[in-house]
C-alpha positions in Angstrom: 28.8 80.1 -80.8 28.6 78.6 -84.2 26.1 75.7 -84.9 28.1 73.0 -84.6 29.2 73.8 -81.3 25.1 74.1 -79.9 24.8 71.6 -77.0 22.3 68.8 -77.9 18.6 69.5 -77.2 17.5 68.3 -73.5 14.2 66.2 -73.4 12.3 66.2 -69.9 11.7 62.7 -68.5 8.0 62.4 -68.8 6.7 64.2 -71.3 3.6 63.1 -73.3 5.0 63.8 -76.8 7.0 61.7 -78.9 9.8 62.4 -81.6 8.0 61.4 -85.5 7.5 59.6 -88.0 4.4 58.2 -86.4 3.8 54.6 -87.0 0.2 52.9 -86.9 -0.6 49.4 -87.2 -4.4 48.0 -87.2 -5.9 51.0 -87.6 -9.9 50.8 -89.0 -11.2 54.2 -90.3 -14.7 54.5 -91.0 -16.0 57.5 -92.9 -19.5 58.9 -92.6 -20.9 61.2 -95.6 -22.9 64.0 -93.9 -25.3 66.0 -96.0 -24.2 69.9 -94.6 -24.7 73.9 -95.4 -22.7 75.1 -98.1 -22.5 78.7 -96.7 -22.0 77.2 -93.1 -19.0 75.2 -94.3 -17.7 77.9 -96.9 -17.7 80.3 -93.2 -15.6 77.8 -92.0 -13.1 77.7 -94.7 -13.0 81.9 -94.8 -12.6 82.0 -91.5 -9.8 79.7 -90.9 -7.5 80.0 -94.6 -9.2 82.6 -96.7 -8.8 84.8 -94.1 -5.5 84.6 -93.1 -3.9 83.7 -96.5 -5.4 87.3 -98.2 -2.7 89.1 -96.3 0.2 86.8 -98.2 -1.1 85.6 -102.0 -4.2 85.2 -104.0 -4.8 82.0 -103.1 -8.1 80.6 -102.4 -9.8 77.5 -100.9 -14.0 76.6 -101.6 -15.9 74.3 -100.0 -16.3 71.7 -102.4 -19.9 70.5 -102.6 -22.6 70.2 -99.8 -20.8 67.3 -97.7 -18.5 66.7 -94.9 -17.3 63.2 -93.6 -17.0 62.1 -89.6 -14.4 59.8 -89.6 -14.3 57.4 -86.2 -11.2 55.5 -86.5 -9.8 53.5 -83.8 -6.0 52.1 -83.9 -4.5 49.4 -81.8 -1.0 50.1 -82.0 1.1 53.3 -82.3 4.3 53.4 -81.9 7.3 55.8 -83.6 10.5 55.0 -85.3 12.5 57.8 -84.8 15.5 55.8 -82.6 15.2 58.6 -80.0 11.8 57.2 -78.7 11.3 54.0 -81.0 12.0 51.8 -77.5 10.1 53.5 -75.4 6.3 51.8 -76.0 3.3 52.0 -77.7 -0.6 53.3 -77.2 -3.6 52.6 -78.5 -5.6 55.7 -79.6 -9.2 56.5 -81.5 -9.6 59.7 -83.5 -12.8 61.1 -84.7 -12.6 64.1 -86.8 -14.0 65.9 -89.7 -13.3 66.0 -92.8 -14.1 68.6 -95.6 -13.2 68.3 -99.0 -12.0 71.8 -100.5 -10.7 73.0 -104.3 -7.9 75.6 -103.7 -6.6 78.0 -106.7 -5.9 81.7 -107.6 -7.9 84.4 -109.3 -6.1 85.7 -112.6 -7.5 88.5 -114.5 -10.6 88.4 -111.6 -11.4 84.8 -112.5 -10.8 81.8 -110.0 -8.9 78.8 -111.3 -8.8 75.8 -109.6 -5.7 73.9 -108.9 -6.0 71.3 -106.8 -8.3 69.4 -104.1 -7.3 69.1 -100.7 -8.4 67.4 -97.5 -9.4 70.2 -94.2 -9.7 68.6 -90.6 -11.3 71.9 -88.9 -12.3 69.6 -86.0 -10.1 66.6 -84.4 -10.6 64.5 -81.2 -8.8 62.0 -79.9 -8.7 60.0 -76.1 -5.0 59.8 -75.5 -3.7 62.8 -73.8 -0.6 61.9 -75.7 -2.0 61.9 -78.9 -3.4 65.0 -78.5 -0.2 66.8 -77.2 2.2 65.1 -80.3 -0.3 65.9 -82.3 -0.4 69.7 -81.7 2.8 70.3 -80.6 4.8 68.4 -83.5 2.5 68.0 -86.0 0.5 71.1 -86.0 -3.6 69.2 -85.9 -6.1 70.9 -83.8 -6.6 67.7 -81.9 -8.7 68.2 -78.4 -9.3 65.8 -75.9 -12.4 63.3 -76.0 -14.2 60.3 -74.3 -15.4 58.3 -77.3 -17.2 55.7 -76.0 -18.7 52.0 -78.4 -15.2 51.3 -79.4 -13.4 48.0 -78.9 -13.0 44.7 -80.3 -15.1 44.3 -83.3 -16.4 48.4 -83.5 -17.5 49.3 -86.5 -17.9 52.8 -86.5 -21.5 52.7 -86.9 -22.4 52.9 -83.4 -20.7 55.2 -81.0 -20.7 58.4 -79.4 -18.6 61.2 -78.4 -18.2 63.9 -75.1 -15.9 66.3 -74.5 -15.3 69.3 -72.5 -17.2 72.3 -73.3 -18.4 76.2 -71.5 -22.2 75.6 -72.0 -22.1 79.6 -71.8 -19.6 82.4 -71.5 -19.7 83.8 -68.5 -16.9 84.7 -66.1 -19.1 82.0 -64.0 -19.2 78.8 -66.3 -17.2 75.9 -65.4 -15.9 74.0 -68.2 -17.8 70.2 -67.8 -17.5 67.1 -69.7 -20.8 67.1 -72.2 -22.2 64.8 -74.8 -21.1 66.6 -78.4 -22.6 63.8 -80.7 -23.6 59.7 -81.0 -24.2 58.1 -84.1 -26.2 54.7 -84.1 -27.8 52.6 -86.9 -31.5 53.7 -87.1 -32.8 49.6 -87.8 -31.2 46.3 -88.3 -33.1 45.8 -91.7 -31.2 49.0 -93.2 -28.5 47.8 -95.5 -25.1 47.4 -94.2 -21.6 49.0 -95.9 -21.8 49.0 -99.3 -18.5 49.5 -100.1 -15.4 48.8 -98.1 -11.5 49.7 -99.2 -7.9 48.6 -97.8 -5.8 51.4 -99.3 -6.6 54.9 -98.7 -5.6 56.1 -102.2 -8.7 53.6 -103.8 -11.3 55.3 -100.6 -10.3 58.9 -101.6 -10.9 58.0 -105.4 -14.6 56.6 -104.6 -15.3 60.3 -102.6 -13.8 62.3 -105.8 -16.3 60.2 -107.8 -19.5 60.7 -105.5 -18.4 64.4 -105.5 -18.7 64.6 -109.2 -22.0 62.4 -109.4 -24.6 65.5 -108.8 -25.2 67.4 -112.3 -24.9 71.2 -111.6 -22.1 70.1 -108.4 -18.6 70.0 -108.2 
């Protein structure tokens, strides 16, 4: 059977993942600088691209710096255009995840040359079963399920926290529970509020290239 004669593909009623591009309206993403262990996050990076990209070029990723960035962004409205699902509705959604800046390049003649910077989101949760499943399925993220609670009208990302389901152990005899993972809260009301704010993304990941070159002796 040639491919022009292939019967059209078959989409179950009911299933919790929906045909891209993804579109997201009022959408607030705040992002959280974390100070964080160089060799922890460069085990990370080894683990998950190093490690499986030596087998196919001499690329390479680092861990740029000694920061990562929690990002707690809650969107009101998303919705997809693609006209096979574009009438279908809408959900609201928050995603927390982190963020790790990374240089990538090659080694010629035994020496590493960078290339380029990227953007790694080793860790992804979101509260919509739905935006977890699209999110795997079509686009690949390692999105897990979450309960974020202090979101709403008016949340700022300053205050709120995050549970999920977790094996406190592994044994053959531990049941997988819903347990706190993190919270993040303002320490006082005298500290200073944001000190910068953006409304394009492009002008926000300019600022972070900026505080990443800051430190003399860091990249």
């Amino acid at each position: 059977m040639s491919e022009t004669e292939l019967a059209g593909y078959v989409t179950r009623g009911g299933v919790q993942t929906f045909a891209p591009p993804i579109l997201a309206k009022g959408t607030r993403m705040t992002s959280l600088a974390l100070e964080a262990d160089p060799a922890a996050l460069q085990r990370i990076v080894d683990q998950f691209l190093n490690g499986p990209v030596a087998a196919q070029s001499n690329q390479r990723f680092f861990a740029l710096g000694n920061v990562v960035f929690l990002a707690y962004a809650p969107m009101d409205h998303i919705s997809v255009t693609d006209p096979i699902d574009r009438n279908k509705g809408f959900m609201r959604e928050t995603d927390v995840a982190i963020w790790m800046p990374l240089v990538g390049g090659k080694r010629v003649a035994g020496v590493f040359v960078p290339t380029s910077v990227y953007w790694f989101m080793p860790y992804v949760w979101v509260d919509v079963p739905a935006a977890m499943t699209t999110g795997r399925e079509v686009f690949g993220f390692p999105k897990e399920m979450a309960w974020v609670q202090g979101k709403g009208a008016g949340a700022d990302g300053r205050t709120f926290s995050l549970s999920t389901l977790v094996l406190p152990s592994y044994t053959p005899e531990t049941e997988l529970l819903e347990k706190p993972l993190f919270s993040v809260e303002r320490r006082s009301d005298t500290e200073p509020g944001l000190q910068q704010t953006w409304t394009e993304a492009k002008d926000a990941f300019e600022a972070v290239a900026g505080w990443l070159h800051a430190e003399k002796g860091q990249i």
